[in-house]
C-alpha positions as CSV (number, residue, x, y, z in Angstrom):
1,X,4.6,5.0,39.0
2,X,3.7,3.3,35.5
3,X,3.4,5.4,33.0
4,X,1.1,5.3,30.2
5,X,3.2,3.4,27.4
6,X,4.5,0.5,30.3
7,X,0.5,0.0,31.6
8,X,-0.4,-0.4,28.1
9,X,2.5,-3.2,27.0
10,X,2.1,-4.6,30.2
11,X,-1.7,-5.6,30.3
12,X,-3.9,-3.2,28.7
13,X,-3.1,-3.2,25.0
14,X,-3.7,-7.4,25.6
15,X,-6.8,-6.6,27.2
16,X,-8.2,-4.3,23.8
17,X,-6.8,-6.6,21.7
18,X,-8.8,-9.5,22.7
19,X,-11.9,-7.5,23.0
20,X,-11.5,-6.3,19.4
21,X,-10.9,-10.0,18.1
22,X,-7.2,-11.0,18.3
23,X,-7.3,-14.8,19.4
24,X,-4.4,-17.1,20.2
25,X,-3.0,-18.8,17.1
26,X,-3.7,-15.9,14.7
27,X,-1.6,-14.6,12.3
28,X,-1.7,-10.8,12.5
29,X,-0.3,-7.9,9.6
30,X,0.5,-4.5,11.9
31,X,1.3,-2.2,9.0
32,X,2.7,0.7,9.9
33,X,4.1,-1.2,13.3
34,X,6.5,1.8,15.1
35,X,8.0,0.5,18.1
36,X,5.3,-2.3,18.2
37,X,2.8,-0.9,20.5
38,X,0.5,-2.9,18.8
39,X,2.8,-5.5,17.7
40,X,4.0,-6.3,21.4
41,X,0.5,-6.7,23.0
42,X,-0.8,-8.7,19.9
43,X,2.4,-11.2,20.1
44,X,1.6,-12.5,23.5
45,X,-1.9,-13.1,22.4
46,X,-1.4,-15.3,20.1
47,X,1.0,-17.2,21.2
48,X,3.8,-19.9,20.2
49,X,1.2,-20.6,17.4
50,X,0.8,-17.2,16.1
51,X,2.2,-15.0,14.2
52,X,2.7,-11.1,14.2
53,X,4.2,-9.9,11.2
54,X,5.4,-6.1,11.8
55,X,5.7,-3.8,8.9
56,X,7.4,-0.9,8.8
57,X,9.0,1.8,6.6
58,X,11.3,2.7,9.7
59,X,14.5,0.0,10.2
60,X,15.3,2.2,13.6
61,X,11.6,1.5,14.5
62,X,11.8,-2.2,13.6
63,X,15.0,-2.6,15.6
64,X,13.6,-1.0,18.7
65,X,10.8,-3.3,18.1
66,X,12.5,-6.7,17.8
67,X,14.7,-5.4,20.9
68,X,11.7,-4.9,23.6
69,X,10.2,-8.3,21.9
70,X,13.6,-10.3,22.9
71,X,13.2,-8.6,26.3
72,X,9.6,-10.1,26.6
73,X,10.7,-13.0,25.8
74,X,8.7,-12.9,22.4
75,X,9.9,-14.9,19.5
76,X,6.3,-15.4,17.2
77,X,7.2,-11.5,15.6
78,X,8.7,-11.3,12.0
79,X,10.0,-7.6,11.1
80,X,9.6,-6.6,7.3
81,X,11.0,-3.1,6.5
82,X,8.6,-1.7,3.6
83,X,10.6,1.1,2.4
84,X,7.4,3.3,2.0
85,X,5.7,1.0,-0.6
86,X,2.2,-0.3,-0.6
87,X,2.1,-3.3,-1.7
88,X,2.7,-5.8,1.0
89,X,5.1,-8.8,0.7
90,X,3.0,-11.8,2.1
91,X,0.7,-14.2,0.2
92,X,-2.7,-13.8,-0.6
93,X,-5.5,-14.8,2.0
94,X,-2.6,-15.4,4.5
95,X,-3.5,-13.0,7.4
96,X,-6.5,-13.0,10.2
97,X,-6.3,-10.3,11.3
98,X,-4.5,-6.5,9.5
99,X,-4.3,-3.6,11.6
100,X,-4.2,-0.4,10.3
101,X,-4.1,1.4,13.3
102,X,-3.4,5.2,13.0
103,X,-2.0,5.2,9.5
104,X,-4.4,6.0,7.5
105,X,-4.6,10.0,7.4
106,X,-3.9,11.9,4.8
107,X,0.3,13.1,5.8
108,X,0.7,9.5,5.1
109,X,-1.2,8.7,2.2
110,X,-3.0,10.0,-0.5
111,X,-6.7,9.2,-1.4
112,X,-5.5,6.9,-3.7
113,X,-2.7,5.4,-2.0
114,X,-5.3,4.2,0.5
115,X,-7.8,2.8,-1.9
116,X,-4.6,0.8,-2.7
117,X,-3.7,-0.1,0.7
118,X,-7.5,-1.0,1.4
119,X,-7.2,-3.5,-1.7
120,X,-3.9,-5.1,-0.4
121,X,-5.3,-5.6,2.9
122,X,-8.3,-7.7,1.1
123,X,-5.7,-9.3,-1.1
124,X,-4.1,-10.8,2.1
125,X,-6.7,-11.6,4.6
126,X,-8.4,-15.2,4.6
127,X,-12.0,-15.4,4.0
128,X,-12.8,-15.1,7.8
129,X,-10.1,-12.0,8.9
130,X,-11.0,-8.4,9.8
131,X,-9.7,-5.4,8.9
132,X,-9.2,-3.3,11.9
133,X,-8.7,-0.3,11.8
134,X,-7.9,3.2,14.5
135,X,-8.5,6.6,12.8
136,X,-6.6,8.8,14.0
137,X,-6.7,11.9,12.1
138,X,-9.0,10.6,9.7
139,X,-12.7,11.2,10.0
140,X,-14.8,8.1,10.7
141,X,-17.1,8.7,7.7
142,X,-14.5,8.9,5.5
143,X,-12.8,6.0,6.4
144,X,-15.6,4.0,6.4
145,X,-16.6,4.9,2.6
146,X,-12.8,4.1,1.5
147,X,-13.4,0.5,3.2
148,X,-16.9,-0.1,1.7
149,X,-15.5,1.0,-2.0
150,X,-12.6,-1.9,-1.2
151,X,-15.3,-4.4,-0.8
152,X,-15.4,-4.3,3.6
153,X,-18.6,-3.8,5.2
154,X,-18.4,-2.8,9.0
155,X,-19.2,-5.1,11.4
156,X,-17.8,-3.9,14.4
157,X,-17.3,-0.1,15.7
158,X,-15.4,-0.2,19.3
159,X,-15.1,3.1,21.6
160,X,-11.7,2.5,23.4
161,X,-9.3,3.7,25.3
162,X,-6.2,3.3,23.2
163,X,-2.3,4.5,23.0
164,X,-1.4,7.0,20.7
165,X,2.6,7.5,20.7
166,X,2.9,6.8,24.1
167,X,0.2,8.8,25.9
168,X,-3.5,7.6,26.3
169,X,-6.4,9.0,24.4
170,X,-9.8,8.1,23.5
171,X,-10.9,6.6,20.3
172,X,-12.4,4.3,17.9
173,X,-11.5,1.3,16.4
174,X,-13.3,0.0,13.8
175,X,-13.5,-3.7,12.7
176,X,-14.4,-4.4,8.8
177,X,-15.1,-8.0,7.4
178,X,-14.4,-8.7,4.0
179,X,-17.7,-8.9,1.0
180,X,-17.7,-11.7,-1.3
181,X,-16.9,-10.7,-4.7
């Protein structure tokens, strides 16, 4: 029997992906990657064409990462190890897509160290991208007011079944565009 982690990298996490916006050819920013249980699923959307670059503070992490993407045959994910720091190393308006997908609580960052995040991620994305984020352990409201004050408005709010760890569990992802300054 599959368990929850192996139906999600198999089929699944592809399947919410797309729905949320993820399109072959993108180039996608996971910050805050793990193992890539984001990473993996987005990868195989976007194809030969694409790009997933996988952020993360952890070099274990990034290792297990770029090991399950060799066994899947993936070769479109780039690894970048951030040692804890906020500002992200890729060029501006470079990215279609940046997930922040259940990083942004507070035993991660402060207030202001995601008002900072927030403005990297607008730094980065093309005219066109989304910001989309999963709040786990955030409240929605909250989030949403930190996104707005970065210059987001929210276009999208998604009720999904997503992975957390490795285990299911309901939740939201929400899918900000970037304002015109």
């Amino acid at each position: 029997m599959e368990t929850d982690i192996e139906k999600w990298l198999g089929k699944e996490g592809e399947k919410v992906l797309r729905e949320i916006g993820i399109k072959k050819e993108h180039t996608i920013l996971d910050f805050g990657c793990g193992e890539g249980n984001y990473s993996l699923p987005a990868a195989k959307i976007v194809g030969e064409k694409g790009r997933v670059f996988a952020l993360d503070k952890s070099a274990f992490k990034l290792t297990e990462l770029l090991k399950k993407a060799k066994l899947a045959g993936l070769e479109n994910i780039k690894t970048i190890e951030t040692k804890g720091q906020l500002k992200i190393p890729l060029n501006d308006k470079s990215i279609d897509v940046v997930l922040f997908y259940d990083i942004l609580h507070s035993y991660y960052f402060s207030t202001n160290e995601r008002k900072k995040l927030l403005k990297e991620a607008y730094r980065v994305l093309k005219p066109e991208g989304f910001l989309s984020i999963y709040p786990e352990h955030i409240g929605l409201k909250e989030i949403e007011e930190e996104a707005r004050e970065a210059n987001f408005y929210l276009e999208k709010k998604y009720s999904k079944r997503l992975i957390h760890e490795y285990s299911y569990t309901n939740g939201y992802i929400l899918n900000f565009k970037k304002l015109s300054r």
